[in-house]
N, C-alpha and C positions, 0 to 999 in steps of 0.2 A: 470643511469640505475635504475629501479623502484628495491625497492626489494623482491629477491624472494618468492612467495608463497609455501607453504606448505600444506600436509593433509596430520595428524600423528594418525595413530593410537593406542590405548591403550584400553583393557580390563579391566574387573572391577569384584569383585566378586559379586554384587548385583546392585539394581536400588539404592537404597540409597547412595554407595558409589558414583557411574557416574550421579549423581546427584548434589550432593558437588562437587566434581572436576569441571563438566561442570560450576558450578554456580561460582565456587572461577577462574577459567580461563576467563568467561567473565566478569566478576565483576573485575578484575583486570587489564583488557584489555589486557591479553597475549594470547586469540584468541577471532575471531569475530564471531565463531560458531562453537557451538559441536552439533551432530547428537549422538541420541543414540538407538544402535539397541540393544533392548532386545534378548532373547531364541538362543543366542548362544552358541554351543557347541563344546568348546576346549577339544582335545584329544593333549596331550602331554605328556615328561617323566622329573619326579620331582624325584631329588635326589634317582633315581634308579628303580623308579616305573612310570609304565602306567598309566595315570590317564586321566580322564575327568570329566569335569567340566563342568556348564550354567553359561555361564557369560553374561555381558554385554559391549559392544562392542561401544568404542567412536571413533567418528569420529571431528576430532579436526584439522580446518582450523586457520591458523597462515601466519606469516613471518618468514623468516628465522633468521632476527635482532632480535627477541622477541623467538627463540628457545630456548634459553640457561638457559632464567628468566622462563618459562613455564618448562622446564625438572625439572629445581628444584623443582619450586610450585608443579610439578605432584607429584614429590617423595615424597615431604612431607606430602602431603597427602593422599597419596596412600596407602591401609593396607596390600598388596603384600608386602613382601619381597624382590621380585624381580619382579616389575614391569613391562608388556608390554610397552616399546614406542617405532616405529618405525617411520620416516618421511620421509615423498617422496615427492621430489620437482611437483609441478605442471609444467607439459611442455607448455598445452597450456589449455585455458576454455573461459568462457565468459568474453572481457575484463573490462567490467563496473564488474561483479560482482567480480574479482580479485582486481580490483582499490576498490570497498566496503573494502574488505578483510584489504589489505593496510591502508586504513580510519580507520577501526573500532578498529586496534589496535596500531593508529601513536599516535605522543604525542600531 
């Protein structure tokens, strides 16, 4: 059974940080593609307060065997505190570009 694809999401507090991380994820082959959508705006609540923030929004295509070494790398250098990463198996998409996905991060 191939293994599973993913698309994890994580916010950034600027273009410079989601710039390093995309570059240190694909330079290290722990995903075969980050998307980064600038002028987003998170409203959520930080140790008791209402806040919003512009961030930037990665969109990070992996494997499920390559999550664990990628959660790290993210943490590490991530300047959050507490980091967005969420990851959501992919159910179904285009199958060549999912076997890419697979490729671009096998050994």
């Amino acid at each position: 059974m191939p293994d599973p694809v993913l698309l994890c999401y994580c916010t950034c507090p600027d273009a410079a940080s989601a710039q390093a991380i995309a570059e240190a994820l694909i330079g290290e082959r722990l995903a075969a593609c980050v998307n980064r959508l600038p002028g987003v705006a998170s409203t959520y609540c930080w140790q008791g307060q209402v806040t919003t923030d512009a961030e930037e929004l990665l969109l990070i295509k992996t494997v499920a065997s390559r999550f664990e070494a990628l959660k790290t790398r993210l943490l590490a250098l991530h300047p959050y505190e507490l980091p967005e990463l969420i990851a959501v198996p992919v159910e179904r998409g285009h199958a060549a570009y999912l076997d890419w996905i697979r490729h671009s991060v096998g050994d």
